[in-house]
PQR file with spaces between the fields and no chain letter, atoms N, CA, C, O and H, PARSE charges and radii, in Angstrom:
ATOM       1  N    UNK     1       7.855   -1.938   13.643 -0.4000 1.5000
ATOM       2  CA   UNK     1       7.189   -2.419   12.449 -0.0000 2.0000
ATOM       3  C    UNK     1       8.106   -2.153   11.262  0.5500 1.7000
ATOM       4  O    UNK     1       8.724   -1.091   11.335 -0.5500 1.4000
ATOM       5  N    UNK     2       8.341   -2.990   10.059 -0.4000 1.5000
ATOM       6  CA   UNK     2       9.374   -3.339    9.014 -0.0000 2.0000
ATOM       7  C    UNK     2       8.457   -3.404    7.881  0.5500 1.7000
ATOM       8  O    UNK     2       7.817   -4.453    7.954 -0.5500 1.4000
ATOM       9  H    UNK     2       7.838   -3.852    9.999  0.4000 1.0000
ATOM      10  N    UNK     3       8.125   -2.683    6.831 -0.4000 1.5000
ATOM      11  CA   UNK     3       7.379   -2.867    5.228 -0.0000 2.0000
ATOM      12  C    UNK     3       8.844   -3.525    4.572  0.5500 1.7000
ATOM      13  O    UNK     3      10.010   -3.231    4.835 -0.5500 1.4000
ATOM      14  H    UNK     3       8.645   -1.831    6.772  0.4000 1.0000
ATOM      15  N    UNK     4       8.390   -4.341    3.795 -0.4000 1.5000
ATOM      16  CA   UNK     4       9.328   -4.682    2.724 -0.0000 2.0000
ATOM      17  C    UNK     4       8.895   -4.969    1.506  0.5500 1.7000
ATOM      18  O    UNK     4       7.720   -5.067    1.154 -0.5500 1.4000
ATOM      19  H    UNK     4       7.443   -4.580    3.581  0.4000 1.0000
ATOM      20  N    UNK     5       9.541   -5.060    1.070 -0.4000 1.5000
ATOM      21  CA   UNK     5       8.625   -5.182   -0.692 -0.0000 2.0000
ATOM      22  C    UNK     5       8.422   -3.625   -1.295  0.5500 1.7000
ATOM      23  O    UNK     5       7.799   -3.457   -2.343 -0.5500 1.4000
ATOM      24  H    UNK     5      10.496   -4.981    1.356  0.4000 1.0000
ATOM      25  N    UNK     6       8.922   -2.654   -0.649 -0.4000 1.5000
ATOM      26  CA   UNK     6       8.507   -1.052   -1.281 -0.0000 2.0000
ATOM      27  C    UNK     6       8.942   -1.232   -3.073  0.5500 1.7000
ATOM      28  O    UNK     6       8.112   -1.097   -3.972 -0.5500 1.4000
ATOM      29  H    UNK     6       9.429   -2.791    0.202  0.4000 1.0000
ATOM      30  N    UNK     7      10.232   -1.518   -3.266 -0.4000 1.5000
ATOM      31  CA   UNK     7      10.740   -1.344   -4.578 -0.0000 2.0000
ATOM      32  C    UNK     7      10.019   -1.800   -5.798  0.5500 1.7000
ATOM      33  O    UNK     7       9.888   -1.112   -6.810 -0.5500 1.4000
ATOM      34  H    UNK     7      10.906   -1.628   -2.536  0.4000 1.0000
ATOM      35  N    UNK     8       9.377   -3.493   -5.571 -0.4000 1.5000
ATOM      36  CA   UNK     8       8.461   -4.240   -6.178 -0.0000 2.0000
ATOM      37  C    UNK     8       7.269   -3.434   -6.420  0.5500 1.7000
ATOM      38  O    UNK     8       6.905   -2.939   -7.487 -0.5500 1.4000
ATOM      39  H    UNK     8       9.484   -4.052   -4.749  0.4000 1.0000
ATOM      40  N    UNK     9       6.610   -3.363   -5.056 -0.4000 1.5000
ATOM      41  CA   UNK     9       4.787   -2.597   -5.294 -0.0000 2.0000
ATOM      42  C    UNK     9       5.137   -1.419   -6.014  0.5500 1.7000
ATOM      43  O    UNK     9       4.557   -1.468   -7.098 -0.5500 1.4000
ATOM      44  H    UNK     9       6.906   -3.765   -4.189  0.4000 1.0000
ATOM      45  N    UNK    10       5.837   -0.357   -5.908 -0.4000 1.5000
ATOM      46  CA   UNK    10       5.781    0.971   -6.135 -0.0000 2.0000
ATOM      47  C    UNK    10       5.871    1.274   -8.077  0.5500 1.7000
ATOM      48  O    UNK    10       6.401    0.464   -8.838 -0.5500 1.4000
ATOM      49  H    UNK    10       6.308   -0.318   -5.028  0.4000 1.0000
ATOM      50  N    UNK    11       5.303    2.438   -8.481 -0.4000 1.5000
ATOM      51  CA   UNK    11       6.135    2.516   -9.958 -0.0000 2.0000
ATOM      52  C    UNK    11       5.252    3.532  -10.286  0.5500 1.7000
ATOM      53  O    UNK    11       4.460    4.038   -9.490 -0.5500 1.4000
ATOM      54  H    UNK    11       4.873    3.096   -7.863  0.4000 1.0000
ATOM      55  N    UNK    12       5.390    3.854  -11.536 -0.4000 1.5000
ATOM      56  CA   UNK    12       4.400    5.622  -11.527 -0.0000 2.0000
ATOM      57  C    UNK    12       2.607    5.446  -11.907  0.5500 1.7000
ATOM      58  O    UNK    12       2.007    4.696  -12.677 -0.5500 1.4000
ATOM      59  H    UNK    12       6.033    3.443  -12.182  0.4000 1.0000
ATOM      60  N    UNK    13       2.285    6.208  -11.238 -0.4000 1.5000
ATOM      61  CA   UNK    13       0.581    6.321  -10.601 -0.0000 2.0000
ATOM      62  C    UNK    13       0.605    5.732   -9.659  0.5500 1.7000
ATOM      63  O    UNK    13      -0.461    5.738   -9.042 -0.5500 1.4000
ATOM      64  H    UNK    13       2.773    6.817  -10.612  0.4000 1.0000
ATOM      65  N    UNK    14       1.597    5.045   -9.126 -0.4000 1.5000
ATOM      66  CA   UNK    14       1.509    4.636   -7.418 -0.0000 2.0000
ATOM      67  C    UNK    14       1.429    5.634   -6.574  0.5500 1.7000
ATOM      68  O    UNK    14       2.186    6.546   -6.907 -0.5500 1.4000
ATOM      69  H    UNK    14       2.463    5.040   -9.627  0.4000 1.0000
ATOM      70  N    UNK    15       0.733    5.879   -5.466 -0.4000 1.5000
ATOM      71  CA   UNK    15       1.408    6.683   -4.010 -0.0000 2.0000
ATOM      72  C    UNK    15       1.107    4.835   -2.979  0.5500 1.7000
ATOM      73  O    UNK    15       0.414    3.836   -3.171 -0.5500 1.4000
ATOM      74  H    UNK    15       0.119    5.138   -5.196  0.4000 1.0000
ATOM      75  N    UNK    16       2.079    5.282   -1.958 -0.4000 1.5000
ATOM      76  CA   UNK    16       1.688    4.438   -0.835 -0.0000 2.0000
ATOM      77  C    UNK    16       2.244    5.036    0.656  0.5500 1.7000
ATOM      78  O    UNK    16       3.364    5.000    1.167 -0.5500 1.4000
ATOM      79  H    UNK    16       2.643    6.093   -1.802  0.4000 1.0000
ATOM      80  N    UNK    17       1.046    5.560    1.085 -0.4000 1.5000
ATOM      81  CA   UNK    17       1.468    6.482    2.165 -0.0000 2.0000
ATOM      82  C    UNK    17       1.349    5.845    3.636  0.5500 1.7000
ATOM      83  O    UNK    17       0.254    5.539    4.108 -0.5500 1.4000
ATOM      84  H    UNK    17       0.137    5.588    0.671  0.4000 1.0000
ATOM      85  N    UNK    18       2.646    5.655    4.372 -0.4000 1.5000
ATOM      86  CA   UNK    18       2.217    4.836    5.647 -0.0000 2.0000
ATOM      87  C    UNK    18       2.466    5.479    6.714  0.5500 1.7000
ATOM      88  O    UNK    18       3.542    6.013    6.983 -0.5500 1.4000
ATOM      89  H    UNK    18       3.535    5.903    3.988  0.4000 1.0000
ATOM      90  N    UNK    19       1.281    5.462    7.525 -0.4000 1.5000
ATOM      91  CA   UNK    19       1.160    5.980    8.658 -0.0000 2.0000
ATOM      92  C    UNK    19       2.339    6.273    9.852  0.5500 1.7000
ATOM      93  O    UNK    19       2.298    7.385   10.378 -0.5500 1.4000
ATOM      94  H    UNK    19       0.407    5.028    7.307  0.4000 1.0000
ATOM      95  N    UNK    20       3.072    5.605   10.163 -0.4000 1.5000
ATOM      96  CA   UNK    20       4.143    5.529   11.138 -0.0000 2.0000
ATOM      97  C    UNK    20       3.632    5.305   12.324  0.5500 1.7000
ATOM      98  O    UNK    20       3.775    6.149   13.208 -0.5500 1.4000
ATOM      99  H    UNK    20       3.105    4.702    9.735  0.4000 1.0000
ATOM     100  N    UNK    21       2.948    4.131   12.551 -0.4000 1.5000
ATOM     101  CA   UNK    21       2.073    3.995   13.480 -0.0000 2.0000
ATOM     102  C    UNK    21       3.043    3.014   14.204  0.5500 1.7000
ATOM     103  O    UNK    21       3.486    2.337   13.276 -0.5500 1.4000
ATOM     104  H    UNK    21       2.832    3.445   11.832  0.4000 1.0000
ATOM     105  N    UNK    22       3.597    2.582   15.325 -0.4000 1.5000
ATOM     106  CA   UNK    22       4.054    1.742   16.332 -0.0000 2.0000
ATOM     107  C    UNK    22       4.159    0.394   16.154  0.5500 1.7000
ATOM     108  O    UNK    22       5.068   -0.423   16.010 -0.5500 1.4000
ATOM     109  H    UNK    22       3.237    3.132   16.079  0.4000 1.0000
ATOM     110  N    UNK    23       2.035    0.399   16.246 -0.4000 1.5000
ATOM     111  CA   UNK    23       2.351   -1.025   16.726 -0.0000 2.0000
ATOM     112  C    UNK    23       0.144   -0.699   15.862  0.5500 1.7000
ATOM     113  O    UNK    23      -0.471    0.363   15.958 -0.5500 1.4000
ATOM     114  H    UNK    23       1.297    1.063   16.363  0.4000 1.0000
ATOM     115  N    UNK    24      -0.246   -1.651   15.359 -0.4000 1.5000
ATOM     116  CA   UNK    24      -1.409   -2.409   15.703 -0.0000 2.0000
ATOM     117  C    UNK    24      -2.224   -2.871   16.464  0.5500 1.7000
ATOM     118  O    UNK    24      -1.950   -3.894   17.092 -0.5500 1.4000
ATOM     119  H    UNK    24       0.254   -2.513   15.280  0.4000 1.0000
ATOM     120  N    UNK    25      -3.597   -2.154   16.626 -0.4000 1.5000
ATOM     121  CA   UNK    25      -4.652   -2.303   17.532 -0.0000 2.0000
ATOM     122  C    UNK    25      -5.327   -2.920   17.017  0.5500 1.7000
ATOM     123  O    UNK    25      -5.985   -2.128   16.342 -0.5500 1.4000
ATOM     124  H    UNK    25      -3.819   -1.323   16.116  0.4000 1.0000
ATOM     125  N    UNK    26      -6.023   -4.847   16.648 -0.4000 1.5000
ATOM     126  CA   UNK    26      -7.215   -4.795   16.492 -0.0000 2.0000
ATOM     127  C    UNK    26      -6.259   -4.921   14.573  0.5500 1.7000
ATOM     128  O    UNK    26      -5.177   -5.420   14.261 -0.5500 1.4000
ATOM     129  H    UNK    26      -5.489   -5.490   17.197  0.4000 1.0000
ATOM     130  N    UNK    27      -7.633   -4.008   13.502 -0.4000 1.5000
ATOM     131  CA   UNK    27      -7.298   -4.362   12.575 -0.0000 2.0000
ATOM     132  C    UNK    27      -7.219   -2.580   11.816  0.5500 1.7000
ATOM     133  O    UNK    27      -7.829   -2.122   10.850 -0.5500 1.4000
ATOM     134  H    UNK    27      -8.511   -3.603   13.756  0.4000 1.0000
ATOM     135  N    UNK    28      -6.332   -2.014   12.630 -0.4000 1.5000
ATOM     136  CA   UNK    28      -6.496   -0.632   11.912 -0.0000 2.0000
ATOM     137  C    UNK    28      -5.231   -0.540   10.769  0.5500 1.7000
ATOM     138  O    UNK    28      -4.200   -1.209   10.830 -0.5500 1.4000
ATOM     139  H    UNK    28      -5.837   -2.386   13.415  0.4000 1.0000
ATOM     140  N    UNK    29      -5.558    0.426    9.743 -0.4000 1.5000
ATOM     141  CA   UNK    29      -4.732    0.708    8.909 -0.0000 2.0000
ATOM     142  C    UNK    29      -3.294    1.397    9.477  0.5500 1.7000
ATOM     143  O    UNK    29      -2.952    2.265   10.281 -0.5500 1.4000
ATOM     144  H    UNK    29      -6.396    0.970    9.693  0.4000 1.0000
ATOM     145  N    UNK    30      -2.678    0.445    8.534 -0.4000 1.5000
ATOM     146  CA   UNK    30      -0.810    0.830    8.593 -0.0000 2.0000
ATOM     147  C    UNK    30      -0.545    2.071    7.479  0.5500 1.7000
ATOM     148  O    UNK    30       0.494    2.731    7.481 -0.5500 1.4000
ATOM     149  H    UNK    30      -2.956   -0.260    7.881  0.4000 1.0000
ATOM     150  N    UNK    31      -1.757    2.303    6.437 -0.4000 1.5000
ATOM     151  CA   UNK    31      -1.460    2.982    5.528 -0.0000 2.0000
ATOM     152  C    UNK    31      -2.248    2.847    4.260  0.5500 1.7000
ATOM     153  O    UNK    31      -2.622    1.691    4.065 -0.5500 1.4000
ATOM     154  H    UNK    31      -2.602    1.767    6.435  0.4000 1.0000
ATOM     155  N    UNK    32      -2.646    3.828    3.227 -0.4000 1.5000
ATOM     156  CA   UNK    32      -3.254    3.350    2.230 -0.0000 2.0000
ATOM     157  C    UNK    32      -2.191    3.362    0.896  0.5500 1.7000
ATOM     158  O    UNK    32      -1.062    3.843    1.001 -0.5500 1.4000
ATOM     159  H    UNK    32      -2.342    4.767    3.386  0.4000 1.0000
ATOM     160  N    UNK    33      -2.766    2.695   -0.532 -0.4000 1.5000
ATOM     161  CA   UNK    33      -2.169    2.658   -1.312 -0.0000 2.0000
ATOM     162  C    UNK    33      -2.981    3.805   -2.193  0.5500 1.7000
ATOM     163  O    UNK    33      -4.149    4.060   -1.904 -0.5500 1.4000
ATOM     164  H    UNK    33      -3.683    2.305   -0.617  0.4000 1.0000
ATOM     165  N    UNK    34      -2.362    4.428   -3.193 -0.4000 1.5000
ATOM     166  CA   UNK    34      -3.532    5.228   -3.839 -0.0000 2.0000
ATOM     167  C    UNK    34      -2.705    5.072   -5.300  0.5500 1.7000
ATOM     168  O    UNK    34      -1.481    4.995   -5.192 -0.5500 1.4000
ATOM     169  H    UNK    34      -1.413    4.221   -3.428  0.4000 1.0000
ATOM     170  N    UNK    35      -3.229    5.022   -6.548 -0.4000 1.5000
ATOM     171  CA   UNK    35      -3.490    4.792   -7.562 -0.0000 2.0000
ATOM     172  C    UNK    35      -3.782    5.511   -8.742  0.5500 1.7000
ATOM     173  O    UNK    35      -4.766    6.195   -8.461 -0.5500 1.4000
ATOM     174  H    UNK    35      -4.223    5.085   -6.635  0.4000 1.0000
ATOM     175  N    UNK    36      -3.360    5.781  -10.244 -0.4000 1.5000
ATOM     176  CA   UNK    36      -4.010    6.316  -11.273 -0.0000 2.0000
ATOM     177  C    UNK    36      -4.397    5.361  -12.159  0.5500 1.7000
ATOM     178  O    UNK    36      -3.759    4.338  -11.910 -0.5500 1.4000
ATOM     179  H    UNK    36      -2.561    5.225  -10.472  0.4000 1.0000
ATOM     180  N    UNK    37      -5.330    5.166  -13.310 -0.4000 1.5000
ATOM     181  CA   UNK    37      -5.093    4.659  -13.909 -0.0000 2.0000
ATOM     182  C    UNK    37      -6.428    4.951  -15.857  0.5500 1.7000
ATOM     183  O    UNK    37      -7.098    5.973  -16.010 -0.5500 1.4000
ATOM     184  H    UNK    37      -5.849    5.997  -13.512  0.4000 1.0000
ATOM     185  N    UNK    38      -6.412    4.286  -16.456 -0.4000 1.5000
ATOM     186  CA   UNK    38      -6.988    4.781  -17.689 -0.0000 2.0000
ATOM     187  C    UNK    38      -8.808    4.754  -17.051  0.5500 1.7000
ATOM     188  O    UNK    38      -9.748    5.321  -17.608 -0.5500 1.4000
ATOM     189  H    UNK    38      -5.868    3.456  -16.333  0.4000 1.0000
ATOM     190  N    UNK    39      -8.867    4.068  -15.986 -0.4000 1.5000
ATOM     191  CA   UNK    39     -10.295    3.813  -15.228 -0.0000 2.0000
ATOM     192  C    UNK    39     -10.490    3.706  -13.823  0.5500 1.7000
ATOM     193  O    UNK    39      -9.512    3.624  -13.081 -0.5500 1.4000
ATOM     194  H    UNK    39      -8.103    3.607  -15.533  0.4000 1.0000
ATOM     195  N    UNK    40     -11.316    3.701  -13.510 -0.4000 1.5000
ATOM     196  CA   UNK    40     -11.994    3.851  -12.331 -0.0000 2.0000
ATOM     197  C    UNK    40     -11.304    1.986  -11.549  0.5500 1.7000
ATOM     198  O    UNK    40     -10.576    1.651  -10.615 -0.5500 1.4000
ATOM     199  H    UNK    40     -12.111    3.767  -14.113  0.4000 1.0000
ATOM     200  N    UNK    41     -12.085    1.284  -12.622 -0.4000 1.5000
ATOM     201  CA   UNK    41     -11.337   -0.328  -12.146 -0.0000 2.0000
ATOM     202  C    UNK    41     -10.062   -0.166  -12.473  0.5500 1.7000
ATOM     203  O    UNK    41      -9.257   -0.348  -11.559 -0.5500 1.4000
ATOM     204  H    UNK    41     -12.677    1.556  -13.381  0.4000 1.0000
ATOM     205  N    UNK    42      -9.624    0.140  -13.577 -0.4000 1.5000
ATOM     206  CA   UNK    42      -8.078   -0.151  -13.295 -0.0000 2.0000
ATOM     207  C    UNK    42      -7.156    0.140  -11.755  0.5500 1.7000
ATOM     208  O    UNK    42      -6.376   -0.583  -11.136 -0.5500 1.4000
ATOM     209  H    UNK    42     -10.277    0.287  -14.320  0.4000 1.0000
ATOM     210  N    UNK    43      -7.755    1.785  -11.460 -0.4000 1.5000
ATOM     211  CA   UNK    43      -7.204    2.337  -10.330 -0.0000 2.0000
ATOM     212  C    UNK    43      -7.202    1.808   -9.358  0.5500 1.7000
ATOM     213  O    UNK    43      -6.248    1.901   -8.586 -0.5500 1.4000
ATOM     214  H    UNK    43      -8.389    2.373  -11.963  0.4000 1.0000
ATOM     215  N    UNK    44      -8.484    0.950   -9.050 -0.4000 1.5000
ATOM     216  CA   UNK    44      -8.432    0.240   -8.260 -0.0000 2.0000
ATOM     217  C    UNK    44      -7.702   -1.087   -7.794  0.5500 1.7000
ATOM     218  O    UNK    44      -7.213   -1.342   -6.693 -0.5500 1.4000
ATOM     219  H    UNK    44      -9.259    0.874   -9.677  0.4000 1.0000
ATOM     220  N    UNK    45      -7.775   -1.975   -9.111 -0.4000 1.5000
ATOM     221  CA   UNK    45      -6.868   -2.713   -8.997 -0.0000 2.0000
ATOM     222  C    UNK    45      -5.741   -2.643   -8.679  0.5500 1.7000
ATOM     223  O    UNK    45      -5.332   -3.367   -7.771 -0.5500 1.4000
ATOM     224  H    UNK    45      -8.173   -1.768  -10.005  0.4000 1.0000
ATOM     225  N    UNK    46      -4.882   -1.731   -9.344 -0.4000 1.5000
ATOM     226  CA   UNK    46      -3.387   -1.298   -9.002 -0.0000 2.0000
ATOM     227  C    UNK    46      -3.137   -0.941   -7.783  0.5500 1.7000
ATOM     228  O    UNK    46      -2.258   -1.485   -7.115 -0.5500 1.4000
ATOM     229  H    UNK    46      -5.215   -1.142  -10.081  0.4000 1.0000
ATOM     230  N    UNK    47      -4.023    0.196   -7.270 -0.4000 1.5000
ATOM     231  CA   UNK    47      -3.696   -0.060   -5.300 -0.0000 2.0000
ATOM     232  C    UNK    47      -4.460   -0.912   -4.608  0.5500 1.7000
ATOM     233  O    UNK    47      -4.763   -0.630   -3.449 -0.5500 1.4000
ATOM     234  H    UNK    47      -4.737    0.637   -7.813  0.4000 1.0000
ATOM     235  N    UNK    48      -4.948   -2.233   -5.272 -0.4000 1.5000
ATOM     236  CA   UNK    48      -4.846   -3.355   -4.342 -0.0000 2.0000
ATOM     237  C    UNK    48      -3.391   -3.979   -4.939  0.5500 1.7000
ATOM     238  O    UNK    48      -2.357   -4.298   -4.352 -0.5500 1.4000
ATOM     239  H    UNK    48      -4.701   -2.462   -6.214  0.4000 1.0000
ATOM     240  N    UNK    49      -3.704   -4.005   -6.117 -0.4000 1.5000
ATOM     241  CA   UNK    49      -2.081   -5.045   -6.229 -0.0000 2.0000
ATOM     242  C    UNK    49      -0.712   -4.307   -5.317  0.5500 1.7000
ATOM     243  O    UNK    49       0.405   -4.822   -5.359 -0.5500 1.4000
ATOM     244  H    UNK    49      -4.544   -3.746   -6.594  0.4000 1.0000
ATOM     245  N    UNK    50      -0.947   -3.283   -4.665 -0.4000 1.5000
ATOM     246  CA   UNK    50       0.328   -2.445   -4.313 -0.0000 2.0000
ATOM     247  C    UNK    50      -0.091   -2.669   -2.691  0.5500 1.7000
ATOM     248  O    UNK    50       0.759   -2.911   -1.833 -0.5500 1.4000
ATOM     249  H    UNK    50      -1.855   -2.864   -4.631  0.4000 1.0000
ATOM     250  N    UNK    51      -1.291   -2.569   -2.454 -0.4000 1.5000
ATOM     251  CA   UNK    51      -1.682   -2.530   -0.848 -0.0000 2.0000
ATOM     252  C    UNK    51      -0.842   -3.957   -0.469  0.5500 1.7000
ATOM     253  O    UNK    51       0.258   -4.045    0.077 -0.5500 1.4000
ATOM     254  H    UNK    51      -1.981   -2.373   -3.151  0.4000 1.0000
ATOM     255  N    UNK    52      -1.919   -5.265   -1.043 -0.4000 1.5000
ATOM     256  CA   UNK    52      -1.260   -6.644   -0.789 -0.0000 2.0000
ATOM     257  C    UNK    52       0.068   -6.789   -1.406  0.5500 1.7000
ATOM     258  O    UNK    52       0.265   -7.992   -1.230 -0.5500 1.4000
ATOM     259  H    UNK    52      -2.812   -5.193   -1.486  0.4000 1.0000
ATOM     260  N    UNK    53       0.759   -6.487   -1.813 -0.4000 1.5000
ATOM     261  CA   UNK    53       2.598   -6.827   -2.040 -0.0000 2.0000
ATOM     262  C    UNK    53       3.435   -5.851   -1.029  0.5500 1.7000
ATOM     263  O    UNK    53       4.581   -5.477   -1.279 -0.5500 1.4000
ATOM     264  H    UNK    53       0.600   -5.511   -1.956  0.4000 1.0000
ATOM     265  N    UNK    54       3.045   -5.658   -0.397 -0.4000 1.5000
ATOM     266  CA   UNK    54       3.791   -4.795    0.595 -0.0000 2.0000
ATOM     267  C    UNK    54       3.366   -5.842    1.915  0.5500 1.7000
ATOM     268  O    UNK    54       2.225   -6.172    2.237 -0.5500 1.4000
ATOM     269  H    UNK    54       2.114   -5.963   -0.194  0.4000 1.0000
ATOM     270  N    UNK    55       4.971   -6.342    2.718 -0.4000 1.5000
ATOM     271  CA   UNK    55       4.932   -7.130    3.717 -0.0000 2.0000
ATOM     272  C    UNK    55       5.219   -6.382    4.733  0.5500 1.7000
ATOM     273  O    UNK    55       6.076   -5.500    4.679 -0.5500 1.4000
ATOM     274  H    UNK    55       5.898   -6.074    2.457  0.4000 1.0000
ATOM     275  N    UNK    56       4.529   -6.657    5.769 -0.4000 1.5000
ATOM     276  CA   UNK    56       4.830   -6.302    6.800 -0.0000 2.0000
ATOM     277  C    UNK    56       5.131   -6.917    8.207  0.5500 1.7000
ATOM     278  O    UNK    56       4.438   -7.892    8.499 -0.5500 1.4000
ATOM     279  H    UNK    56       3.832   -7.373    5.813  0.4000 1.0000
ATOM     280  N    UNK    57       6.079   -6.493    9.147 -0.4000 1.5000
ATOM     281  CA   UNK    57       6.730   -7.371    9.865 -0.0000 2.0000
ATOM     282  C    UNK    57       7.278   -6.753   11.406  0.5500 1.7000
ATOM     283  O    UNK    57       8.074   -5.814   11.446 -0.5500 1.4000
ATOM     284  H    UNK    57       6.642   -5.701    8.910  0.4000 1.0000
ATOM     285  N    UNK    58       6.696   -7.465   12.750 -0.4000 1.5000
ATOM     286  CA   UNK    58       7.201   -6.052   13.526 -0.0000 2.0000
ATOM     287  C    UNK    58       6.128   -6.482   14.823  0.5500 1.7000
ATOM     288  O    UNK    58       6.033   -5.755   15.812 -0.5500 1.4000
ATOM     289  H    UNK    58       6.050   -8.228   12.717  0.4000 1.0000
């Protein structure tokens, strides 16, 4: 398995922590994105915008 896109998604109040998992069973997590931000929605938004810009390939 290959992430690409790290440099793009990432920047400060980002974490994006990935599992090191093989291979995909089904629809389990590769990893979460986690987030700061001035709010509760903001935070959220930002580790979706960071979850979905991260490609994965593998």
């Amino acid at each position: 398995v290959q992430f690409a896109n790290l440099d793009t998604v990432l920047g400060a109040g980002l974490q994006l922590r990935l599992f090191g998992k093989p291979d995909v069973q089904g629809k389990r997590r590769m990893g979460v994105a986690l987030a700061t931000g001035d709010s509760i929605d903001e935070a959220v938004e930002r580790a979706i915008a960071c979850a979905t810009g991260v490609k994965v390939s593998g």
